[in-house]
C-alpha positions in Angstrom: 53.4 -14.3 -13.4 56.5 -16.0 -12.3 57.3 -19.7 -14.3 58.1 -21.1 -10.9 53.9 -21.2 -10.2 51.8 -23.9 -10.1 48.8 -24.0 -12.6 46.6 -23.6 -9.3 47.8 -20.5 -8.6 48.0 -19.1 -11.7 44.5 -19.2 -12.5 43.1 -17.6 -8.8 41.7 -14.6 -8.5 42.2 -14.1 -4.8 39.9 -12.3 -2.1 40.1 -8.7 -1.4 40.3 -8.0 2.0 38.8 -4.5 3.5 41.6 -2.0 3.4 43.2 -1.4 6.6 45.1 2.2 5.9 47.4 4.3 7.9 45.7 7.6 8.2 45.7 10.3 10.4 42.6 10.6 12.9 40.8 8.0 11.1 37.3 6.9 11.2 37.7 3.1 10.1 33.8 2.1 9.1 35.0 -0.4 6.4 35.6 -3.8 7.8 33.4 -4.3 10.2 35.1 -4.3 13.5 33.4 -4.0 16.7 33.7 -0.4 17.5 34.1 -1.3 21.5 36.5 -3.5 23.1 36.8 -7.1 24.1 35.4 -8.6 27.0 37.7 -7.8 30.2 37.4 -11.5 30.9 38.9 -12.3 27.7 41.5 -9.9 28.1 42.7 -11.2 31.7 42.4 -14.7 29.8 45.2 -13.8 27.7 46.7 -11.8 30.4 47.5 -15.1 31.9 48.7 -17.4 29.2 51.8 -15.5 29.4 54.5 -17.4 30.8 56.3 -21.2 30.5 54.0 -23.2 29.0 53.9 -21.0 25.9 57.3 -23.7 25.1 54.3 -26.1 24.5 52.1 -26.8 21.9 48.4 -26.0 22.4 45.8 -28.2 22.9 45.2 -29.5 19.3 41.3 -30.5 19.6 40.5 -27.1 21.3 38.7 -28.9 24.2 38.4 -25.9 26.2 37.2 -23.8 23.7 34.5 -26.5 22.6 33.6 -27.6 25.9 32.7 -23.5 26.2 31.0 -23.3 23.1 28.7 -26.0 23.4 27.6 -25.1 26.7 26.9 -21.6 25.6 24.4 -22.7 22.7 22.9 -26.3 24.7 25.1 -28.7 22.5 27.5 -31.4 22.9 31.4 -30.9 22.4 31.4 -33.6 19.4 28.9 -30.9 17.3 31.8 -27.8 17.9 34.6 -27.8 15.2 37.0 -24.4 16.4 39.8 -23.2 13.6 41.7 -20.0 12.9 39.1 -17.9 11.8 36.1 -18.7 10.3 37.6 -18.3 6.8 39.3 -21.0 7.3 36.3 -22.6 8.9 34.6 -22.0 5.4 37.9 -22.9 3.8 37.8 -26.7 5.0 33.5 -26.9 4.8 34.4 -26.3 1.0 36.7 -28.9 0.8 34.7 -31.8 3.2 31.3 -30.7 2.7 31.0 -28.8 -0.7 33.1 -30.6 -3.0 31.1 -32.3 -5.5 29.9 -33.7 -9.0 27.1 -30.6 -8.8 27.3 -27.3 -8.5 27.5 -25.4 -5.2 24.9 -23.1 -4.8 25.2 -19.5 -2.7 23.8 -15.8 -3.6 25.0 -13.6 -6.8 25.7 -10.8 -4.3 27.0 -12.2 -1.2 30.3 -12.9 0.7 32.9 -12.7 -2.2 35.3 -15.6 -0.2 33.2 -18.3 -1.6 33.8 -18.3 -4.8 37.4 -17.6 -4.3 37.1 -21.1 -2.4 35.6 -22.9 -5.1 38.4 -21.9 -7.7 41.1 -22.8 -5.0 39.2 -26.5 -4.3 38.3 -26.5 -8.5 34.5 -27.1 -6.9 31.4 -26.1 -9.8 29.3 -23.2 -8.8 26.1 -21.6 -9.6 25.4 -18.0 -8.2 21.8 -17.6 -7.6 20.2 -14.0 -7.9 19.0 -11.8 -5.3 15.8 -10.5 -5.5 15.1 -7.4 -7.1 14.8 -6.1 -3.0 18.1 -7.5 -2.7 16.6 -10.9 -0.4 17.6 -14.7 -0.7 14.5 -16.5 -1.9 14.4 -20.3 -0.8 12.2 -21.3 -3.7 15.7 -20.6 -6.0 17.5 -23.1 -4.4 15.2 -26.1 -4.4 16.8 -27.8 -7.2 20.1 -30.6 -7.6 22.9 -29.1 -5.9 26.1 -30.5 -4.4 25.7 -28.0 -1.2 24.2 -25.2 -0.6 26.0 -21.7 1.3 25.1 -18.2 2.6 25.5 -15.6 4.9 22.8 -15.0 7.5 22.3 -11.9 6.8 23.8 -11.9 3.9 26.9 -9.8 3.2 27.1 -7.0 2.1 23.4 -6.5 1.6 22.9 -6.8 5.6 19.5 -8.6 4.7 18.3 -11.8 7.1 16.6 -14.4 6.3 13.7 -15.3 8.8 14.2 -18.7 10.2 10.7 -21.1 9.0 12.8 -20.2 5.7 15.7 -21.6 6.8 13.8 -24.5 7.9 12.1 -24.9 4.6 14.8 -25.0 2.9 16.1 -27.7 5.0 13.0 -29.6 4.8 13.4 -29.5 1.1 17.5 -30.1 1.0 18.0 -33.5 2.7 21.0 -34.8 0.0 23.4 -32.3 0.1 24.9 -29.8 3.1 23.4 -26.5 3.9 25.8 -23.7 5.3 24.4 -21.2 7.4 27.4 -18.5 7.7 26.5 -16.6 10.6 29.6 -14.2 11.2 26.7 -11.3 11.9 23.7 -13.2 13.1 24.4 -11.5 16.4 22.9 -8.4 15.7 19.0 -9.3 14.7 19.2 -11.8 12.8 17.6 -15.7 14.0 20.1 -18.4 14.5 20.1 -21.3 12.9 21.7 -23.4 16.0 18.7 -24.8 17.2 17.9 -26.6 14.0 21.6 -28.7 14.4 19.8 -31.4 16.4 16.8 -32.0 13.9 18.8 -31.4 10.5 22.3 -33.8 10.1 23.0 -31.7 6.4 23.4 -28.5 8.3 26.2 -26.7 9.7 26.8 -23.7 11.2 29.3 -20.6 10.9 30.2 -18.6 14.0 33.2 -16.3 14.3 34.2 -14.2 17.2 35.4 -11.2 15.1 32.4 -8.7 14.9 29.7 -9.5 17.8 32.7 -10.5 20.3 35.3 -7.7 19.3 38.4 -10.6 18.8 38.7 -9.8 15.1 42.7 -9.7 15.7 42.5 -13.0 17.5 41.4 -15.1 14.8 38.5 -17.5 16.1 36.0 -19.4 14.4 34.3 -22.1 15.2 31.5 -24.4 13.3 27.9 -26.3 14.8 26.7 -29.2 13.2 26.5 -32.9 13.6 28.9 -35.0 14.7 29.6 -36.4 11.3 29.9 -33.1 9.5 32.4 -32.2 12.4 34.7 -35.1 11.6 34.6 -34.3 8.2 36.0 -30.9 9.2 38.5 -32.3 11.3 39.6 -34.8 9.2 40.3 -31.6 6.4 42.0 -29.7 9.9 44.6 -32.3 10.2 45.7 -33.0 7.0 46.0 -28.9 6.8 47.5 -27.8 10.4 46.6 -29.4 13.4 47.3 -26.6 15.7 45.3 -23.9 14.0 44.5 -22.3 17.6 47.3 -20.9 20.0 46.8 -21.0 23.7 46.0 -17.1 23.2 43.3 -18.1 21.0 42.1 -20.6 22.9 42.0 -19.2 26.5 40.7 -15.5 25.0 38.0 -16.9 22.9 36.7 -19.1 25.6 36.2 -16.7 28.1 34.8 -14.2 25.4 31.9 -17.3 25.0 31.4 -17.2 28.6 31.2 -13.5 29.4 27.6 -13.6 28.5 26.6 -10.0 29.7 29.3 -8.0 27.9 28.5 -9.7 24.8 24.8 -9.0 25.3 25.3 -4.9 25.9 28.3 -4.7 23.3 25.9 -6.0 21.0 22.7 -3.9 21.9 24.9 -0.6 21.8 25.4 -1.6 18.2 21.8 -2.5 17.3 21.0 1.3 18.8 23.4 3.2 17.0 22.8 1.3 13.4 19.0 2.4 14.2 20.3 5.6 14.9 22.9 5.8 11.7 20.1 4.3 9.1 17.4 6.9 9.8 20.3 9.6 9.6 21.2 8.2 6.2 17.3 8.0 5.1 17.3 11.7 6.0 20.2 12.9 3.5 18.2 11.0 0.8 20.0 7.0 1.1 18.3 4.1 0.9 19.1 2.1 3.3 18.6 -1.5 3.0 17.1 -3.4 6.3 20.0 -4.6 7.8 20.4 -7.3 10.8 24.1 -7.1 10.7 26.2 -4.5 12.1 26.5 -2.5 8.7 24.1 -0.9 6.7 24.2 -1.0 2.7 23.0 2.3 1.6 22.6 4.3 -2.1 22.3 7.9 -2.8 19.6 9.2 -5.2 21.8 11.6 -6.7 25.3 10.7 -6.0 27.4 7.1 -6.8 28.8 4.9 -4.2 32.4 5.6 -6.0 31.7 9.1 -5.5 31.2 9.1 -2.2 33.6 7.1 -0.9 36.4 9.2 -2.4 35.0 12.3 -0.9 34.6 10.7 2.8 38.3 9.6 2.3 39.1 13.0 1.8 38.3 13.6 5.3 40.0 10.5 6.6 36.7 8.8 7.0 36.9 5.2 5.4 33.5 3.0 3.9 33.6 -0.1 1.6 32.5 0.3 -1.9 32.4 -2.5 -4.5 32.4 -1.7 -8.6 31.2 -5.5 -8.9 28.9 -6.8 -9.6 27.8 -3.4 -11.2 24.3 -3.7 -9.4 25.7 -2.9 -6.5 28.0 -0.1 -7.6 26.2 2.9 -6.5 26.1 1.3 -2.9 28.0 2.3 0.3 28.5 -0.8 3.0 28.9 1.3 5.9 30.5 0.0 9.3 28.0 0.7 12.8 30.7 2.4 14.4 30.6 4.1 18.1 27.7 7.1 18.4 30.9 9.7 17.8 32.0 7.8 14.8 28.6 8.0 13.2 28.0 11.6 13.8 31.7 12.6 12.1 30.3 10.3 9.3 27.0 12.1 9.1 28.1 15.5 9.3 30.7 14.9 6.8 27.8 13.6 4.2 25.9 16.5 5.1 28.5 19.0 4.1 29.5 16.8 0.9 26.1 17.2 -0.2 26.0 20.5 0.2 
């Protein structure tokens, strides 16, 4: 602890970010990358940014971007907030939307950002427990909150939650902001987009780091009403008002439009997770129901901690998390390509043999 820090600092406990090692003939199934590449429109996007104008400063409202974004999902550019990520999308809905005299609500066992966020922004939290199946239930959250946040599905459990819940919850939650964090909604789940134009307290989380394969990009992007979207902005500018380069901008908008490679990219990972959770089911895991493009899986015998260490072993990389402890003997397991899988499951077999 150096003397030089602020008292901020000194009391975070920041976020842990999947590891991202340096091994030889790795198979990387911890962080949830796409397993296939970019959209070759995106790529020839960025292809040809290169040149003069990268002297200038991008566009700072993102109107490209937005203008792309909200025809893609029927809305208006005013309802489209785009940022460097959507962590930092999440970072700012904290500070605009979340921030005050009650509690925030979100999961017990969810993504570990938020309450990272809340001891950054000093916001009051209450975690909310899962069901014993490891499922959000609504009827938990139907009491005084200052804003309400979650994953849809949830991370890491991979769990969705069907939409008439969402909508019930809305129903019930008129007062404070609802945040509907979608990173993985592409892969099963329901969006919640198509309840922005009947619900002003909700907003929505997109990234394009998992279903559009831009993880190294660093897009995110937010739906709501256009009040909660100047509230966003109004955090964005005080904070950086470029937050997107013309990289950024002109690759993310032509991943948004490239429709049909977004569409296979994500059915090939649908297939293979179908694929990878009945393998899993046959070595004796269960295998949680997932909608995302991970599975969270146990052994009967053997601990997550266990396991993990041994698949390292063979340069074969999952995400295990000690806390909370009820999720300890869990593995969250990346849908990588079909080969990918099949080193994973072979190496499992012969482990426990």
């Amino acid at each position: 602890m150096s003397r030089y820090w602020s008292a901020v600092v000194t009391g975070l406990t920041p976020y842990v970010p999947g590891e991202q090692p340096k091994l030889p003939k790795l198979v990387k199934l911890n962080t949830n990358e796409s397993p296939y590449g970019p959209s070759p429109r995106a790529l020839a996007a960025l292809h040809a940014e290169v040149g003069d104008t990268l002297r200038l400063y991008p566009d700072p409202n993102c109107d490209y971007l937005k203008e792309s974004i909200a025809a893609f999902y029927k809305l208006k550019p005013a309802q489209v907030f785009a940022s460097n990520g959507s962590d930092e999308v999440l970072a700012h809905a904290f500070l605009a939307l979340l921030k005050h005299e009650q509690a925030v609500l979100f999961p017990d066992i969810t993504y570990s950002f938020y309450p990272v966020y809340c001891g950054l922004y000093d916001i009051e939290y209450r975690q909310v427990p899962l069901t014993e199946s490891f499922e959000i239930r609504v009827d938990d959250y139907l009491r005084p909150n200052g804003g309400i946040i979650f994953p849809n599905p949830n991370a890491p459990t991979g769990r969705p939650l069907a939409l008439s819940e969402i909508e019930r919850l809305l129903r019930a939650n008129a007062e404070s902001v609802v945040v509907v964090d979608e990173a993985y909604v592409d892969f099963g789940a329901e969006t919640a987009v198509g309840l922005v134009e009947r619900y002003p307290q909700l907003l929505v989380v997109h990234t394009l780091s998992k279903s559009r394969s831009l993880a190294g990009l660093r897009v995110g992007y937010a739906l709501g009403d256009a009040d909660l979207i100047e509230a966003l902005r109004r955090v964005k500018d005080s904070f950086n008002s470029y937050p997107l380069d013309r990289f950024a901008i002109a690759g993310a908008a032509a991943a948004i439009e490239d429709r049909a490679h977004f569409e296979q990219t994500c059915a090939k990972v649908i297939a293979t997770r179908t694929r990878l959770a009945g393998d899993l089911a046959a070595l004796g895991f269960d295998v949680l129901p997932s909608a995302a493009n991970f599975v969270f899986a146990r052994h009967r015998q053997h601990g997550g901690a266990e396991l993990a260490a041994r698949l390292r072993e063979r340069s074969i990389i999952v995400r295990h998390f000690k806390n909370p402890p009820r999720i300890a003997p869990f593995l969250r397991i990346s849908v990588g390509t079909d080969e990918q899988c099949e080193d994973l499951i072979a190496a499992l077999r012969a482990i426990l043999a």
